[in-house]
N, C-alpha and C positions, 0 to 999 in steps of 0.2 A: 764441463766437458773434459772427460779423460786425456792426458796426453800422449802419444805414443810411446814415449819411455813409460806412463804407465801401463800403459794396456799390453808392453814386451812383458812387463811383471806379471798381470793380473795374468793372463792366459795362462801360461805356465801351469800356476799355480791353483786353478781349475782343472787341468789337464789331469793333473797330479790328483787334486782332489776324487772325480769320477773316477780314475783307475785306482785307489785306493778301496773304493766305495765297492769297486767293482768286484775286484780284489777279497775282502771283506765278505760280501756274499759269498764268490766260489767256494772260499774259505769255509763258510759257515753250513755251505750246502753239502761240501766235500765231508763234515763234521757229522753233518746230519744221517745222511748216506751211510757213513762208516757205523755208527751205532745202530742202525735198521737190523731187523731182524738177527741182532747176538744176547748175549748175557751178561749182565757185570758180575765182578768176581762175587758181588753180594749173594744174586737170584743163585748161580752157581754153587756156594756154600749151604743156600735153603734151598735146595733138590728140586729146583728150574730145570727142565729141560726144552731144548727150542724145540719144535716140531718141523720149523722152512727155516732153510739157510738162505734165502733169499736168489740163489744160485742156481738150484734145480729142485726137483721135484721127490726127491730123493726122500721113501717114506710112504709117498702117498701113492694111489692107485683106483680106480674108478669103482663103482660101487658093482659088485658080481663081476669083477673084470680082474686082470690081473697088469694091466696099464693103464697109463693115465690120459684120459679123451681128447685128443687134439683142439679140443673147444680152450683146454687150458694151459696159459703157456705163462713163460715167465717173463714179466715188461717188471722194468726198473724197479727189480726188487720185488714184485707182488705175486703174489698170484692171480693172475688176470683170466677171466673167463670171457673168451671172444667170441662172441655171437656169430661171425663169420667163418670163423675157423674153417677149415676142411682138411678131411682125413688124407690117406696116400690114395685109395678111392676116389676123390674129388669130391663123396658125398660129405655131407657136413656131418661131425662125429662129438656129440654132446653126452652129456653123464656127470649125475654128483661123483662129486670128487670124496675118499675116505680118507685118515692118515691111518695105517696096516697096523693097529693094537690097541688095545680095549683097553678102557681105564674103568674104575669104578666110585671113587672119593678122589675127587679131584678140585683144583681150580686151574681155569682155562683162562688165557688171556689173548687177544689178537685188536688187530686193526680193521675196517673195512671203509670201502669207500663205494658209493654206488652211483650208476650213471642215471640221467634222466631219464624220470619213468620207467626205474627198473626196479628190480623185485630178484632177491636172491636170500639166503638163510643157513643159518650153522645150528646144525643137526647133531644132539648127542645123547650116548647109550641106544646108538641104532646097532639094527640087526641086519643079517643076509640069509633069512631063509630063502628060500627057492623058488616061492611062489610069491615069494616079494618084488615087484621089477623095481622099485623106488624106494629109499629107504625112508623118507616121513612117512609110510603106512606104517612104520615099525618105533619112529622116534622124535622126542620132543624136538622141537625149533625155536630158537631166536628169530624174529625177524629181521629181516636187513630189507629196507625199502624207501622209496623217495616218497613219503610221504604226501608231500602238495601234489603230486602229479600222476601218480599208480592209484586206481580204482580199488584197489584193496586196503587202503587206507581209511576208504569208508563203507568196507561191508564188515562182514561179520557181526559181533556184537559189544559195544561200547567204547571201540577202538582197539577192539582184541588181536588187528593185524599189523598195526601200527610199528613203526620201527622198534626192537627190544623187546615186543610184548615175546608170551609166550604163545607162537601161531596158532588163532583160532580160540584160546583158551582163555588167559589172562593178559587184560589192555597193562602195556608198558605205562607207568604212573612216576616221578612225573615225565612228559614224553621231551624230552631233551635230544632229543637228535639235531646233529648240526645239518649246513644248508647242505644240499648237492653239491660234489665237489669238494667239497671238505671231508678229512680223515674224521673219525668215530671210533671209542675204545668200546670192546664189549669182553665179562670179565660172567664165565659160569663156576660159579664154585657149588658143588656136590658133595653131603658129607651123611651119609648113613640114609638117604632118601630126601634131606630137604636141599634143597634148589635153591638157589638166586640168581638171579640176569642184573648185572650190573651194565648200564651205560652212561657213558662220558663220567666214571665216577661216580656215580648214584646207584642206587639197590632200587631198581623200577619193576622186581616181580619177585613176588617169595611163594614156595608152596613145599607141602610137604606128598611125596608120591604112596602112593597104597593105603591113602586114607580113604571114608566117604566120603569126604567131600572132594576128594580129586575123584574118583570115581563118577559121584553125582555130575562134578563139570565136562569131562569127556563125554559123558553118554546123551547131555545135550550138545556136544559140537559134531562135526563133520566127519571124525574119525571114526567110529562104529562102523559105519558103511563103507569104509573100507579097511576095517580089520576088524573083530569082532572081539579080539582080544585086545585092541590097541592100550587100554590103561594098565593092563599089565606088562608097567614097561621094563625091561629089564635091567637091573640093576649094573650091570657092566654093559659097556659097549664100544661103539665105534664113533668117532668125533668126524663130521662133514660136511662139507660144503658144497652149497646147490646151484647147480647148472638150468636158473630159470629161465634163459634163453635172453636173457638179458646182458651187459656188460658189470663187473661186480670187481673189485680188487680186494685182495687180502692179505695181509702182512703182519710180522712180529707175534707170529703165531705161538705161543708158549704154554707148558705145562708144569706143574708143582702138584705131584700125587700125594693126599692126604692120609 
């Protein structure tokens, strides 16, 4: 049994231990925080550019709009799509989200995080023609989806909707996406027509676009019927994120034009 002279010690020096600890964390989260959404002097040197400052919206602007949907707003650093949301209206004011300039040979890099049972995707070398209301009639998709718990996980065909896959087309291999609630890197790099979808660091989709066999695989998926043209996708375009009515975060959004 402790004696009081020691237990005047040991406390203390528990006390001290927890706010050290505690300490330590703030530290480490105040650290974490501060490198979100920047560049190091490296990516800087190799023609990185960020696309979200993490601070505002600055850049981006709704798909046929010329602002950006109240559905999306900025929580701790992300870009968070709030299901809830509402306009100055009161009516609820949804829409993918664009960043305002086309790229053509690129690599993309960004974060995302999804809520349960939600379904959202980044959209790129999309278009705004006018009799377009949505930009996937016009442009390839990453997926972004919770997997165990969104029904689209198991339609399509061979896991073609799967997180990472290419929407509808080619199953994300191997499917590595973390749990719900956990951050995800997704990484598109574009260079003269051939693609890759990288996630968590792995290359889970390759294709080359304007071949037959990319031809042959759209005109058995879904896109045809609603654009007739859709596998002539166009070689420049617009990089975006979708407002599937879901909750979706996105961050450390980056670009390096090739």
């Amino acid at each position: 049994m402790k004696t009081t002279k020691q237990l005047n010690w040991v406390l203390p020096t528990v006390i001290a231990s927890a706010v050290l600890i505690s300490f330590q964390a703030t530290t480490s989260k105040a650290a974490e925080t501060a490198l979100l959404n920047s560049l190091t002097e490296a990516e800087i040197a190799d023609g990185w550019k960020l696309l979200f400052d993490g601070k505002t919206s600055a850049g981006w602007r709704g798909y046929r709009r010329e602002t950006v949907p109240a559905s999306w707003q900025i929580v701790d650093g992300s870009l968070f799509m709030d299901s809830s949301a509402r306009g100055v209206s009161g009516a609820r004011d949804p829409g993918d989200i664009l960043y305002d300039q086309q790229f053509e040979n690129f690599h993309l890099k960004l974060e995302w995080k999804i809520s349960e049972g939600g379904n959202s995707g980044i959209f790129y070398l999309g278009q705004e023609p006018e009799e377009m209301d949505v930009i996937y009639k016009t442009a390839p998709e990453v997926q972004v989806l919770d997997n165990d718990r969104h029904p689209d996980a198991r339609a399509g065909i061979d896991g073609n909707r799967t997180a990472g896959s290419l929407y509808d087309l080619i199953p994300a291999r191997p499917q590595n996406v973390n749990p719900v609630g956990e951050w995800n890197t997704a990484e598109v790099i574009i260079n003269n027509g051939s693609v890759q979808h990288y996630q968590n660091g792995e290359v889970v989709v390759e294709f080359q676009l304007g071949t037959k066999a990319w031809h042959d695989l759209v005109a058995a998926s879904k896109f045809p019927a609603l654009n007739a043209d859709w596998a002539d996708v166009a070689r420049r375009g617009y990089i975006a994120l979708q407002d599937h009515g879901d909750a979706v975060w996105y961050r450390n959004i980056k670009i390096k034009e090739l």
